[in-house]
mmCIF file of the N, C-alpha and C atoms, coordinates in Angstrom:
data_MODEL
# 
_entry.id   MODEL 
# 
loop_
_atom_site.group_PDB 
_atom_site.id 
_atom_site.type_symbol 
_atom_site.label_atom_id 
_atom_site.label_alt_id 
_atom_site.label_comp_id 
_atom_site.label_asym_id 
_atom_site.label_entity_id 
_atom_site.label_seq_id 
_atom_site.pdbx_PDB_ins_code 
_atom_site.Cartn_x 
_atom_site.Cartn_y 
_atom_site.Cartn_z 
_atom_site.occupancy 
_atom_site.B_iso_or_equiv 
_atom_site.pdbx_formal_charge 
_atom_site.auth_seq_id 
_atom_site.auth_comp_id 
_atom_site.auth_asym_id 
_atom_site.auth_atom_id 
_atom_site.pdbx_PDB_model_num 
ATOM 1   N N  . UNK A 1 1  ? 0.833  -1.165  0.000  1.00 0.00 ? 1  UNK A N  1 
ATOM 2   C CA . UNK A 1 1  ? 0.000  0.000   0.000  1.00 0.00 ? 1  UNK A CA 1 
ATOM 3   C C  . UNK A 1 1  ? 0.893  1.249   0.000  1.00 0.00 ? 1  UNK A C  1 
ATOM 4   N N  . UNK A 1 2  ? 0.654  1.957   -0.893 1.00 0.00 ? 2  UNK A N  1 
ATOM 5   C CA . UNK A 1 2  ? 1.421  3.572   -1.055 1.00 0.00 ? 2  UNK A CA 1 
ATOM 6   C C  . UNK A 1 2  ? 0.941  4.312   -0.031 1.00 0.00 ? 2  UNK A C  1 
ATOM 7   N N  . UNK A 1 3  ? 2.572  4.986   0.300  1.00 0.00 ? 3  UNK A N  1 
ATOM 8   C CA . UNK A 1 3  ? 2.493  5.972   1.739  1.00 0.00 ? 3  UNK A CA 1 
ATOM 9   C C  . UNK A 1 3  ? 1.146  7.204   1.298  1.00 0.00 ? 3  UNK A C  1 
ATOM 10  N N  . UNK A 1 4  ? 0.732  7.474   2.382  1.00 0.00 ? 4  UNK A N  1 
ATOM 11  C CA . UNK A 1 4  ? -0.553 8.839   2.200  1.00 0.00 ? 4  UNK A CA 1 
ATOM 12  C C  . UNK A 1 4  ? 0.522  9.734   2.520  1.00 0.00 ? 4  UNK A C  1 
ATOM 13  N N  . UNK A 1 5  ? 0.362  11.059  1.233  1.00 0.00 ? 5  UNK A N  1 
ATOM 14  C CA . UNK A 1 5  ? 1.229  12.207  1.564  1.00 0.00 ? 5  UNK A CA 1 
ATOM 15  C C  . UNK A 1 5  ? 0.321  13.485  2.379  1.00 0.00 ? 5  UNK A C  1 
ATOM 16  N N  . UNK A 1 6  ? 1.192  13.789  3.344  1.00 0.00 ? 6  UNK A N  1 
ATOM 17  C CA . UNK A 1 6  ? 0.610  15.069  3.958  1.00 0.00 ? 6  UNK A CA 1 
ATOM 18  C C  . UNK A 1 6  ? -0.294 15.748  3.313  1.00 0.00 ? 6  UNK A C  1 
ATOM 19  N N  . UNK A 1 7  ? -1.060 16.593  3.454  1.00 0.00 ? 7  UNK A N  1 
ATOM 20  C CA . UNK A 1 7  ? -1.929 17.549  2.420  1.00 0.00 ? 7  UNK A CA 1 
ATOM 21  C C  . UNK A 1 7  ? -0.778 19.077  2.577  1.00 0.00 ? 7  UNK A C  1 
ATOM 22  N N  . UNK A 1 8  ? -0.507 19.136  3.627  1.00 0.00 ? 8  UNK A N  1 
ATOM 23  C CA . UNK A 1 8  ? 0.317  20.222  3.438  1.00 0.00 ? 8  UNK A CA 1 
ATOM 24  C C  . UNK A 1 8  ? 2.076  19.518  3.994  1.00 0.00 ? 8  UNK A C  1 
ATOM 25  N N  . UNK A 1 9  ? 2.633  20.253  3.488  1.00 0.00 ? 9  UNK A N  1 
ATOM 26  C CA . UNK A 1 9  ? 4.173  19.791  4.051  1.00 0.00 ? 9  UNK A CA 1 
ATOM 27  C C  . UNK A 1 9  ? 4.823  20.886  3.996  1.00 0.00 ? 9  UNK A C  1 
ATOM 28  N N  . UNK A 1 10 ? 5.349  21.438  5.228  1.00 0.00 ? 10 UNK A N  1 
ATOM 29  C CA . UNK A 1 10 ? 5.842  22.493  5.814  1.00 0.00 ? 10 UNK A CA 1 
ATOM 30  C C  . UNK A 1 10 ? 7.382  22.196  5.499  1.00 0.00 ? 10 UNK A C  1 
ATOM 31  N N  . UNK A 1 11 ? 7.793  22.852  4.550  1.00 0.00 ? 11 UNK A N  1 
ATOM 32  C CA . UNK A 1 11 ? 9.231  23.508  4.539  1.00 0.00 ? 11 UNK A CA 1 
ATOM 33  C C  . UNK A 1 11 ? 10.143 24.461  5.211  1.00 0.00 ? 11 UNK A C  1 
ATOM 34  N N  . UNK A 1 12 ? 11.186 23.792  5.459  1.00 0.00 ? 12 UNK A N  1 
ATOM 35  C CA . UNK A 1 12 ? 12.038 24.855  6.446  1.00 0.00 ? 12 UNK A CA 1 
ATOM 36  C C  . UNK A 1 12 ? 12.523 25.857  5.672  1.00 0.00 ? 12 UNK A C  1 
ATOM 37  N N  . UNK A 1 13 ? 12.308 26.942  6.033  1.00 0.00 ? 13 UNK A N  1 
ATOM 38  C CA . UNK A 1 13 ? 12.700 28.532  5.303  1.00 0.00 ? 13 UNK A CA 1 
ATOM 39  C C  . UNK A 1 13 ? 14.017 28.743  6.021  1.00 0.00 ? 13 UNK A C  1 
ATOM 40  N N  . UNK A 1 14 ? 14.766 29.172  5.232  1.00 0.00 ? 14 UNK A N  1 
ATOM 41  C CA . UNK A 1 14 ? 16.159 29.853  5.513  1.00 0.00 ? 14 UNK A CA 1 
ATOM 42  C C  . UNK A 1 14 ? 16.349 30.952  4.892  1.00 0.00 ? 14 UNK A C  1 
ATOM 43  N N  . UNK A 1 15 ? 16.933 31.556  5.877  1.00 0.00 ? 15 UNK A N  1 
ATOM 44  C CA . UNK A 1 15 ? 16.528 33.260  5.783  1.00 0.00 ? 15 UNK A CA 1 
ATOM 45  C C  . UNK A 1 15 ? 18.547 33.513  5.195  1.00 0.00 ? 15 UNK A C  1 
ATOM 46  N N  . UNK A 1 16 ? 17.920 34.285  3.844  1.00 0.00 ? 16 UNK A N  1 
ATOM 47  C CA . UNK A 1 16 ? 18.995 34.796  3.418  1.00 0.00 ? 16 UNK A CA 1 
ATOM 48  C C  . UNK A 1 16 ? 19.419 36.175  3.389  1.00 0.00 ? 16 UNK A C  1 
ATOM 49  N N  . UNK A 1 17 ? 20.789 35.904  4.497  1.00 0.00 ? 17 UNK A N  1 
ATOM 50  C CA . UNK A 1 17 ? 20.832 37.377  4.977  1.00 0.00 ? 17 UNK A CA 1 
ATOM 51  C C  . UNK A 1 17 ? 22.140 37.863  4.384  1.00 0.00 ? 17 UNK A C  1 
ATOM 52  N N  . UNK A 1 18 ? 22.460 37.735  3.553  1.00 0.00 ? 18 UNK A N  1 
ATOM 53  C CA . UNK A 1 18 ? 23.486 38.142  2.783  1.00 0.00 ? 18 UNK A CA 1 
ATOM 54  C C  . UNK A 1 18 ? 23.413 39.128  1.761  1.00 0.00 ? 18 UNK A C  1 
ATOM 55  N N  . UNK A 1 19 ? 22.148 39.661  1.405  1.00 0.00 ? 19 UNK A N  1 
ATOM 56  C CA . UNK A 1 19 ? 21.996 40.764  0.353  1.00 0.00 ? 19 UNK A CA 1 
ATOM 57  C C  . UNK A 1 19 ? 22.158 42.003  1.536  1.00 0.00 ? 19 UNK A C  1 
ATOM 58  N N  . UNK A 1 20 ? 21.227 41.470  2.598  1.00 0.00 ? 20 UNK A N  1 
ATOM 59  C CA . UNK A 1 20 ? 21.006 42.965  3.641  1.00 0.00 ? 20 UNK A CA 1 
ATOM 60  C C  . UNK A 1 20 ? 22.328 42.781  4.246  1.00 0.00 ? 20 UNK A C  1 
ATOM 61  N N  . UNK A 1 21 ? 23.334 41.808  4.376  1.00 0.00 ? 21 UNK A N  1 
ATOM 62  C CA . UNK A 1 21 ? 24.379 42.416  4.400  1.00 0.00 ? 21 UNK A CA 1 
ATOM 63  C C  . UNK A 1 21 ? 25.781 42.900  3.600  1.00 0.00 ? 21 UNK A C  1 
ATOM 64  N N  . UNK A 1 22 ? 25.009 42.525  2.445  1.00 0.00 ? 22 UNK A N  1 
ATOM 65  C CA . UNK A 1 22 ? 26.192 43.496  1.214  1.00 0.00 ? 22 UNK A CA 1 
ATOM 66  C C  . UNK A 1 22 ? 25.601 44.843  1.184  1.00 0.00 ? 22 UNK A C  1 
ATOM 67  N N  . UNK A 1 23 ? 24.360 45.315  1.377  1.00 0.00 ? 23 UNK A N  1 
ATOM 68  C CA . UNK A 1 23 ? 23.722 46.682  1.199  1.00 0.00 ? 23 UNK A CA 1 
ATOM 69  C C  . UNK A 1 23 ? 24.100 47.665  2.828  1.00 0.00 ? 23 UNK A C  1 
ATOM 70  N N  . UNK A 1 24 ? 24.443 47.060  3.650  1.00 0.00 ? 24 UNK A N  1 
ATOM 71  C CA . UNK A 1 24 ? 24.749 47.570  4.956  1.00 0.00 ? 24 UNK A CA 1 
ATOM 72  C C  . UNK A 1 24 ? 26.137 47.619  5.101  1.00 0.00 ? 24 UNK A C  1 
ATOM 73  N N  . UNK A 1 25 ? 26.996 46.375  4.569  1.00 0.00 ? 25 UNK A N  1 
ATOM 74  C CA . UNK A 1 25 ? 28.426 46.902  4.275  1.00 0.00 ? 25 UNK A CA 1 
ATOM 75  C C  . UNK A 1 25 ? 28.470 48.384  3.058  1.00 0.00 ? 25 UNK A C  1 
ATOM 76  N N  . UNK A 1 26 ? 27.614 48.280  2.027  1.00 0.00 ? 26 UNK A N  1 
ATOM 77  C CA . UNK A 1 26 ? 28.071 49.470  1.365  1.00 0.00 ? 26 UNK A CA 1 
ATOM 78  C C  . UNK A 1 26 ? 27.596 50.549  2.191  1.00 0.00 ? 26 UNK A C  1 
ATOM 79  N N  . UNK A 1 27 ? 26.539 50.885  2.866  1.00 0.00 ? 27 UNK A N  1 
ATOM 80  C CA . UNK A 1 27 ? 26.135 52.004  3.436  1.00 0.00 ? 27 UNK A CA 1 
ATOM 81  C C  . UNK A 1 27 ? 26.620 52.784  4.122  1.00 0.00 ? 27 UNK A C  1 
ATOM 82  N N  . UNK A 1 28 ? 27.350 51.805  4.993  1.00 0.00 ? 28 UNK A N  1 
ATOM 83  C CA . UNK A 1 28 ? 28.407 52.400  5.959  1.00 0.00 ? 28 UNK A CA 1 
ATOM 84  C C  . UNK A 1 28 ? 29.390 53.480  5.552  1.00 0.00 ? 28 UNK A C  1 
ATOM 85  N N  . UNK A 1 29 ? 30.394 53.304  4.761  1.00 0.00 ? 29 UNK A N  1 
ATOM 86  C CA . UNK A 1 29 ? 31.376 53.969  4.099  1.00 0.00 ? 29 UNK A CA 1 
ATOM 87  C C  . UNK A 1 29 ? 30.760 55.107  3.667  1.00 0.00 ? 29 UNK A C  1 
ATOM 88  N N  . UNK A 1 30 ? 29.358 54.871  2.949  1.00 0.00 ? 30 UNK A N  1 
ATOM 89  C CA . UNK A 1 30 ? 28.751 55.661  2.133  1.00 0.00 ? 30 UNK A CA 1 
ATOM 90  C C  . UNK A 1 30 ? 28.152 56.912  3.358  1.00 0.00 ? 30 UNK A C  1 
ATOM 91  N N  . UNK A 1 31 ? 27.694 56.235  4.202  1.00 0.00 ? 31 UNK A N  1 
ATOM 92  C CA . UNK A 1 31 ? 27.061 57.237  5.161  1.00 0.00 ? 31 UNK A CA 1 
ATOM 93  C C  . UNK A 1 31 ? 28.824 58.095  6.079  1.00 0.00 ? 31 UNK A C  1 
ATOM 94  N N  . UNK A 1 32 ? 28.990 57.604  6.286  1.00 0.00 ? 32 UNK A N  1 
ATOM 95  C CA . UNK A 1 32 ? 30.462 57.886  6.529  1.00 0.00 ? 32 UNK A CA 1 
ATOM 96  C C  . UNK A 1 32 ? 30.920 59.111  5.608  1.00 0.00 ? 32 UNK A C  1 
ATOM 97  N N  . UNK A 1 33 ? 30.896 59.086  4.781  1.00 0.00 ? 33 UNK A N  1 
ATOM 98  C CA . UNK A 1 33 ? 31.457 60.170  3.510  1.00 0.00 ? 33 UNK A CA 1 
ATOM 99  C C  . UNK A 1 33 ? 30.563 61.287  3.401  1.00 0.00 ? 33 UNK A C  1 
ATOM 100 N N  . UNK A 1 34 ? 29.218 60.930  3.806  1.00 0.00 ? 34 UNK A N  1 
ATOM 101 C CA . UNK A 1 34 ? 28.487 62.035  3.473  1.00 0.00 ? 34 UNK A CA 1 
ATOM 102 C C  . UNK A 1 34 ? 28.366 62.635  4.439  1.00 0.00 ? 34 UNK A C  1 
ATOM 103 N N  . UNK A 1 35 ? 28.582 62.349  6.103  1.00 0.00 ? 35 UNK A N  1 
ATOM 104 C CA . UNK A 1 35 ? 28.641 63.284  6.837  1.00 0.00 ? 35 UNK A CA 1 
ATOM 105 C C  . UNK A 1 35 ? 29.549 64.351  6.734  1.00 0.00 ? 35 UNK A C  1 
ATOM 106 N N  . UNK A 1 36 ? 30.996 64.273  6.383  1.00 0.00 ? 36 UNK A N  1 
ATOM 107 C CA . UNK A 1 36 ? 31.850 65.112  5.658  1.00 0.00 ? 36 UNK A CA 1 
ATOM 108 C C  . UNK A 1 36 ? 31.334 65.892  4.884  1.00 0.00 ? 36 UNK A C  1 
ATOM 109 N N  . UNK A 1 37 ? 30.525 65.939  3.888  1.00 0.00 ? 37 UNK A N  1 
ATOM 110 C CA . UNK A 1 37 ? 30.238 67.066  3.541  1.00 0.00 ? 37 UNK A CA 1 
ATOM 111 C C  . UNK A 1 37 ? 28.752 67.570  4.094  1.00 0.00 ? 37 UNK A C  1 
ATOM 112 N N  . UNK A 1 38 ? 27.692 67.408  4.524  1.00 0.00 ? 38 UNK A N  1 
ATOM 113 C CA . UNK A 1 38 ? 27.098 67.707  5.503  1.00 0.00 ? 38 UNK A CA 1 
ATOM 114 C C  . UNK A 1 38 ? 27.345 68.522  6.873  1.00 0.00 ? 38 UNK A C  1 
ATOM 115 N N  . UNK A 1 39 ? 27.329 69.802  6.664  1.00 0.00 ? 39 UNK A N  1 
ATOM 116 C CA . UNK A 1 39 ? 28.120 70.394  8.161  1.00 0.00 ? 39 UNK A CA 1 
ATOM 117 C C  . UNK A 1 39 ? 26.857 71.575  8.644  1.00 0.00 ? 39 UNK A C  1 
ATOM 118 N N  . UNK A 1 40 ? 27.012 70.768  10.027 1.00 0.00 ? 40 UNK A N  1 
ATOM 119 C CA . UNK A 1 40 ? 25.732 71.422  10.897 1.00 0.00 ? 40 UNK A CA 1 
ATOM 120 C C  . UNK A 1 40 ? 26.012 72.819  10.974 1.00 0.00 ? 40 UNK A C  1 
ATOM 121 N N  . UNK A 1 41 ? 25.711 73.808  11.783 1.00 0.00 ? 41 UNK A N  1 
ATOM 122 C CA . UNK A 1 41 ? 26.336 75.324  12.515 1.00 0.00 ? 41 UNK A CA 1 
ATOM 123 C C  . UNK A 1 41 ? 25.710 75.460  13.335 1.00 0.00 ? 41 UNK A C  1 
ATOM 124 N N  . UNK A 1 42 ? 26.214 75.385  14.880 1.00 0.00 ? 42 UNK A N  1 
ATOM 125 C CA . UNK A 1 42 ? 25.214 76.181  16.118 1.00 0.00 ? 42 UNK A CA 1 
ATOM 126 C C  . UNK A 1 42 ? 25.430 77.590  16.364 1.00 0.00 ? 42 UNK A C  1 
ATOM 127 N N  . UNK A 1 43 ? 24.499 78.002  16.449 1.00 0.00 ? 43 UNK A N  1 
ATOM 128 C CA . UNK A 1 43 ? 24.505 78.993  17.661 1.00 0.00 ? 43 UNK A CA 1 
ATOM 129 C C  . UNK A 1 43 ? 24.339 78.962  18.789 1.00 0.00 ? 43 UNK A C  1 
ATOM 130 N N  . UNK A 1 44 ? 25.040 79.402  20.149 1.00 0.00 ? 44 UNK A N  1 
ATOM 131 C CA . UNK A 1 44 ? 25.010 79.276  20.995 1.00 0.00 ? 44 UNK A CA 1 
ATOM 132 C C  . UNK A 1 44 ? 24.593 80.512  21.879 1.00 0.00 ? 44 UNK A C  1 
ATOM 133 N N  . UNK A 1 45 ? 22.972 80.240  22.131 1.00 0.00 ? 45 UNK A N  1 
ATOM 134 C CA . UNK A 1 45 ? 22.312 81.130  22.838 1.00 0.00 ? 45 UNK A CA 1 
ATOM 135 C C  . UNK A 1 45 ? 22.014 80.932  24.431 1.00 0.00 ? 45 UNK A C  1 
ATOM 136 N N  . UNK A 1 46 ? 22.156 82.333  24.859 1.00 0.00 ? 46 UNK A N  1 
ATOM 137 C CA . UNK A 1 46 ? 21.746 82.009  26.700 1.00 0.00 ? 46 UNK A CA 1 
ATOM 138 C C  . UNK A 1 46 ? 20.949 83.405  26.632 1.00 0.00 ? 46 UNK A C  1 
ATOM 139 N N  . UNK A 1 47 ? 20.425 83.300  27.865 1.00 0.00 ? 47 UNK A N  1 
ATOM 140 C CA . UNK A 1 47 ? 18.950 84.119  27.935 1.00 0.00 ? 47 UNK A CA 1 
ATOM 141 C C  . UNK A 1 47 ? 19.592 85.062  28.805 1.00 0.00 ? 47 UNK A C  1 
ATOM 142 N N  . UNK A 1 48 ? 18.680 86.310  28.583 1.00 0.00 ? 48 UNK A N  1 
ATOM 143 C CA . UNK A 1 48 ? 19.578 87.669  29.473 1.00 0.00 ? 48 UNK A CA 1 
ATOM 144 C C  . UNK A 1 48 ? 19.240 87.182  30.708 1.00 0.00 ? 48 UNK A C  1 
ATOM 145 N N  . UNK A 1 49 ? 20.113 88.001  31.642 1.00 0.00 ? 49 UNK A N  1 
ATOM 146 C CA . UNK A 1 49 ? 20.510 87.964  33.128 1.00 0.00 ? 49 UNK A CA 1 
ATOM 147 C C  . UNK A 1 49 ? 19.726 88.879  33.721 1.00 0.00 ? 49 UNK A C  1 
ATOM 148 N N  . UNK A 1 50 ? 19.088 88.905  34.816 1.00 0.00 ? 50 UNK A N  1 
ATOM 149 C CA . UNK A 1 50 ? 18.584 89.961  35.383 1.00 0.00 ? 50 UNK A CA 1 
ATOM 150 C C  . UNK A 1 50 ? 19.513 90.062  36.899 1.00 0.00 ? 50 UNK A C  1 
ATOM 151 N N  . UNK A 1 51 ? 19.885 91.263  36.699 1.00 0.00 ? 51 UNK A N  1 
ATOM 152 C CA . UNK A 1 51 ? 20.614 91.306  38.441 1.00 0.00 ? 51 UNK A CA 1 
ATOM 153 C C  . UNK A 1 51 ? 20.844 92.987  38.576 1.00 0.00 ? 51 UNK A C  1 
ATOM 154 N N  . UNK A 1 52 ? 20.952 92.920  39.651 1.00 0.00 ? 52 UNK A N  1 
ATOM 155 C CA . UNK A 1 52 ? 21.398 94.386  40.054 1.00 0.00 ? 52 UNK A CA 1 
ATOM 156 C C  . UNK A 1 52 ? 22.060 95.196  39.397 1.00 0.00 ? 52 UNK A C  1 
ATOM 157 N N  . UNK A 1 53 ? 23.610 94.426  39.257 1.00 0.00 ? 53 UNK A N  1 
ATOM 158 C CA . UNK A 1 53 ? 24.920 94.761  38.489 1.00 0.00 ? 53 UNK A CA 1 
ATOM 159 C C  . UNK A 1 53 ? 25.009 95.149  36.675 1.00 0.00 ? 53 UNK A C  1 
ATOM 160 N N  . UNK A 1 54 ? 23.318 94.655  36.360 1.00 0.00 ? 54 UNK A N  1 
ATOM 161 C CA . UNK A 1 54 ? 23.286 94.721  34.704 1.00 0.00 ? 54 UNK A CA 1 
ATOM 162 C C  . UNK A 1 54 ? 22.296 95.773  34.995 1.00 0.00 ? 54 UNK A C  1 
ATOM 163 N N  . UNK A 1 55 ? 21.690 96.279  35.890 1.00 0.00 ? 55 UNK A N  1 
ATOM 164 C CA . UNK A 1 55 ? 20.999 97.482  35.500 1.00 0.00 ? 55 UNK A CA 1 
ATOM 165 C C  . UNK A 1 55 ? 21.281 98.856  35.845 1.00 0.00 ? 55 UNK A C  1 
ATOM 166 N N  . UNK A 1 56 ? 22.700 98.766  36.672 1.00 0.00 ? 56 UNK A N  1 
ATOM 167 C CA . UNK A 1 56 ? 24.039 99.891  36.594 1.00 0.00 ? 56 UNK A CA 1 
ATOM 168 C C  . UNK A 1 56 ? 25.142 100.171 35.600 1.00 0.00 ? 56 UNK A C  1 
ATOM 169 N N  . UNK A 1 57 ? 24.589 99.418  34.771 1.00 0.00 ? 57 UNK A N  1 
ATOM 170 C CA . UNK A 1 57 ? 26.494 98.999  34.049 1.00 0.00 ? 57 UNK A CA 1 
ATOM 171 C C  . UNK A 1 57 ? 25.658 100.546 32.966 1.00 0.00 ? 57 UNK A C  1 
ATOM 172 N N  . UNK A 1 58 ? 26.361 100.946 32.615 1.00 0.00 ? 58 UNK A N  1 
ATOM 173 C CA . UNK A 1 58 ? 26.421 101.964 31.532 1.00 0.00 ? 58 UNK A CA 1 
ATOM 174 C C  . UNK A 1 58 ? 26.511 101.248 30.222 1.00 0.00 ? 58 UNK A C  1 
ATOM 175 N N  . UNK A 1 59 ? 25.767 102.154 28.568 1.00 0.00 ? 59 UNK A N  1 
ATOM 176 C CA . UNK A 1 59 ? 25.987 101.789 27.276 1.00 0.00 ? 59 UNK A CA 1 
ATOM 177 C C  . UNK A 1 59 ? 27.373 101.749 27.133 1.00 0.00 ? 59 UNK A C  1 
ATOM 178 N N  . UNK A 1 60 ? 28.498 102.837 27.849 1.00 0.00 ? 60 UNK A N  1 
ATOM 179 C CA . UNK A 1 60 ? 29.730 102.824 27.428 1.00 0.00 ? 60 UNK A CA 1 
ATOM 180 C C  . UNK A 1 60 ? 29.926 101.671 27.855 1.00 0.00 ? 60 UNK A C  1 
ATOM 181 N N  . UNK A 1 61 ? 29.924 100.766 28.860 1.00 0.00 ? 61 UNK A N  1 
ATOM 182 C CA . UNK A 1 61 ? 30.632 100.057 29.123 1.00 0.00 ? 61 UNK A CA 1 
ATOM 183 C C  . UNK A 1 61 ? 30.961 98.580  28.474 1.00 0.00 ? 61 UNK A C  1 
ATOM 184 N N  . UNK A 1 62 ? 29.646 98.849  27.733 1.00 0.00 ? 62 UNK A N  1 
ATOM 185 C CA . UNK A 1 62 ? 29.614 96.710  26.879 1.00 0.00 ? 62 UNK A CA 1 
ATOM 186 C C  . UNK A 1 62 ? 30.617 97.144  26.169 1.00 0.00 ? 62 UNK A C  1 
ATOM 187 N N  . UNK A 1 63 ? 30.837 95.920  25.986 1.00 0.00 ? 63 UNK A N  1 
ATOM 188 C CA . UNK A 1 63 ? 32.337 95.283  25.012 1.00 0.00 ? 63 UNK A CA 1 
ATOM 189 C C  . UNK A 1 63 ? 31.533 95.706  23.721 1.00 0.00 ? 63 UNK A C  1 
ATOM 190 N N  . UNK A 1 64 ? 32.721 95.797  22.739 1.00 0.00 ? 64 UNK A N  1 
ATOM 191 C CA . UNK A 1 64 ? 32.050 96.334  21.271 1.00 0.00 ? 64 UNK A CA 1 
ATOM 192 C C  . UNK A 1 64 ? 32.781 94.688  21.077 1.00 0.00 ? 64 UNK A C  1 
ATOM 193 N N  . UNK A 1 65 ? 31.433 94.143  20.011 1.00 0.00 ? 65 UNK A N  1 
ATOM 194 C CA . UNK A 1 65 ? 31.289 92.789  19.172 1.00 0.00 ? 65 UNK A CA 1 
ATOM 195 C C  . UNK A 1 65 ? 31.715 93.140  17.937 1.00 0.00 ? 65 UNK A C  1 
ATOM 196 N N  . UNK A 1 66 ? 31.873 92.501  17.106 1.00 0.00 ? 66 UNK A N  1 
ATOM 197 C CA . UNK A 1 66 ? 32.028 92.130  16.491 1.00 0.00 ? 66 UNK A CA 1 
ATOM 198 C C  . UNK A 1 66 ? 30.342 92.401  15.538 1.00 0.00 ? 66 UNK A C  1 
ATOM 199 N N  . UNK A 1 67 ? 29.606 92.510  14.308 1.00 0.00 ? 67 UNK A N  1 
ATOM 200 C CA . UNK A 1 67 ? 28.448 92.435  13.965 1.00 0.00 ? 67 UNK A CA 1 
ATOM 201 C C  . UNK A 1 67 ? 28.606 91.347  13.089 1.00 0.00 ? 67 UNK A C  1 
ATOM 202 N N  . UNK A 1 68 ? 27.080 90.543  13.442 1.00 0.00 ? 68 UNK A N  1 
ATOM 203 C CA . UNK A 1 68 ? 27.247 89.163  12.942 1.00 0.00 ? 68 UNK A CA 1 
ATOM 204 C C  . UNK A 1 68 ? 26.271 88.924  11.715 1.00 0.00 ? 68 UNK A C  1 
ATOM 205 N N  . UNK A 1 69 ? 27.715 88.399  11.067 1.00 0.00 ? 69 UNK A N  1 
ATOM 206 C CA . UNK A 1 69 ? 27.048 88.581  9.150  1.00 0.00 ? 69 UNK A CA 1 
ATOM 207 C C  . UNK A 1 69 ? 26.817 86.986  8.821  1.00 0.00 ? 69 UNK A C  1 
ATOM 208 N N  . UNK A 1 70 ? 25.558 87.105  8.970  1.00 0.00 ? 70 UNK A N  1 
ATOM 209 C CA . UNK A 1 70 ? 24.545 85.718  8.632  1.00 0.00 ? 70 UNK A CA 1 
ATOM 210 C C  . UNK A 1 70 ? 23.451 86.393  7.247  1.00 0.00 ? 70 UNK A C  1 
ATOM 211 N N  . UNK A 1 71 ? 23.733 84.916  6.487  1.00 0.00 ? 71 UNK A N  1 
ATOM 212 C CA . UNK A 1 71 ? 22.872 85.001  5.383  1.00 0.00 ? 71 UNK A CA 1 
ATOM 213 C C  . UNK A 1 71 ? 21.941 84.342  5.492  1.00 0.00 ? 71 UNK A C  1 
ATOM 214 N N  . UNK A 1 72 ? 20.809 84.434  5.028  1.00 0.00 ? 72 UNK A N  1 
ATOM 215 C CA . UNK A 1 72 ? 19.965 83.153  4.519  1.00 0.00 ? 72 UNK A CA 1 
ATOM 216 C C  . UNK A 1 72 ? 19.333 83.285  3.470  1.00 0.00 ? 72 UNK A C  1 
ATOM 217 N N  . UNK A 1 73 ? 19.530 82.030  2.853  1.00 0.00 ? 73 UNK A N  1 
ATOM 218 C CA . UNK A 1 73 ? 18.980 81.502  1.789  1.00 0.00 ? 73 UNK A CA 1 
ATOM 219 C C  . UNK A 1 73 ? 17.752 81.047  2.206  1.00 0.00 ? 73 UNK A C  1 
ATOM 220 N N  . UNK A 1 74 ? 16.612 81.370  1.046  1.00 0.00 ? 74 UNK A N  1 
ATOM 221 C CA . UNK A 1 74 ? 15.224 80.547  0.834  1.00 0.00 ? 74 UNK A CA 1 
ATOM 222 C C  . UNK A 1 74 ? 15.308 80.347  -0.515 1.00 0.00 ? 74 UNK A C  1 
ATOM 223 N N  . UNK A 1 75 ? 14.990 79.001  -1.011 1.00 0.00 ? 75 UNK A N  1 
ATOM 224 C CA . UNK A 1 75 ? 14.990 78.525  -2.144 1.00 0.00 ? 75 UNK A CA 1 
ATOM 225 C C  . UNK A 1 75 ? 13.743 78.143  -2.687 1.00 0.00 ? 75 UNK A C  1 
ATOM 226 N N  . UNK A 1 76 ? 13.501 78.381  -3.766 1.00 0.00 ? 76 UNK A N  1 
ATOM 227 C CA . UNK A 1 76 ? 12.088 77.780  -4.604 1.00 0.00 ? 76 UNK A CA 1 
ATOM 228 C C  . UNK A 1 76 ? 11.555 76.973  -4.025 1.00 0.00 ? 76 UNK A C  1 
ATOM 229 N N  . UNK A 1 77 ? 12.094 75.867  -3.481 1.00 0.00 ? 77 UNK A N  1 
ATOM 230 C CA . UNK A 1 77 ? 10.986 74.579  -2.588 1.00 0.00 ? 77 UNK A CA 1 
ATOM 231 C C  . UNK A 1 77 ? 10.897 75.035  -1.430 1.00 0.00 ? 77 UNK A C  1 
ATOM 232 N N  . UNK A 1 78 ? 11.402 76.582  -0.882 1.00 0.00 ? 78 UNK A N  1 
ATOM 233 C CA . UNK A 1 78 ? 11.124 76.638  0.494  1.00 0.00 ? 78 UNK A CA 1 
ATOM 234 C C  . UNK A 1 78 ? 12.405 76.545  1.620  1.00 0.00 ? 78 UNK A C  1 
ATOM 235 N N  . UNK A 1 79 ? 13.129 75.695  1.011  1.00 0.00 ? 79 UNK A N  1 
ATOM 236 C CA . UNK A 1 79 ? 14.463 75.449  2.277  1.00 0.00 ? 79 UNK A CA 1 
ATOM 237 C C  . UNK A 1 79 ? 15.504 76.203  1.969  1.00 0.00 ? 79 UNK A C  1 
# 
């Protein structure tokens, strides 16, 4: 008498992880390079002081700055 075959027969899946890791070896380098040219700029802000001593000080007395030459660009899409 011939064996009865399963109706279903479950195959073992093996997970091929070798594309996601040729695409993650290239990324790296790649992300790597582009932070180099990507360059943030802070400004570094603090909030006025209130005290005794800042509401005696005289106009003569602040330090003369420097005037700060910032551009900005807005571009057709907005950024």
């Amino acid at each position: 008498m011939p064996k009865k075959r399963k109706k279903f027969e479950e195959e073992e899946i093996v997970a091929d992880l070798l594309p996601v890791m040729n695409v993650m070896f290239l990324m790296i380098p790649l992300l790597l390079a582009a932070m180099e040219y990507a360059s943030f700029a802070s400004i570094n802000v603090s909030p006025p002081r209130f005290s005794a001593a800042s509401a005696e000080k005289k106009p003569d007395d602040a330090p003369k700055e420097k005037p700060l030459n910032l551009k900005v660009l807005v571009l057709e899409d907005g950024f």
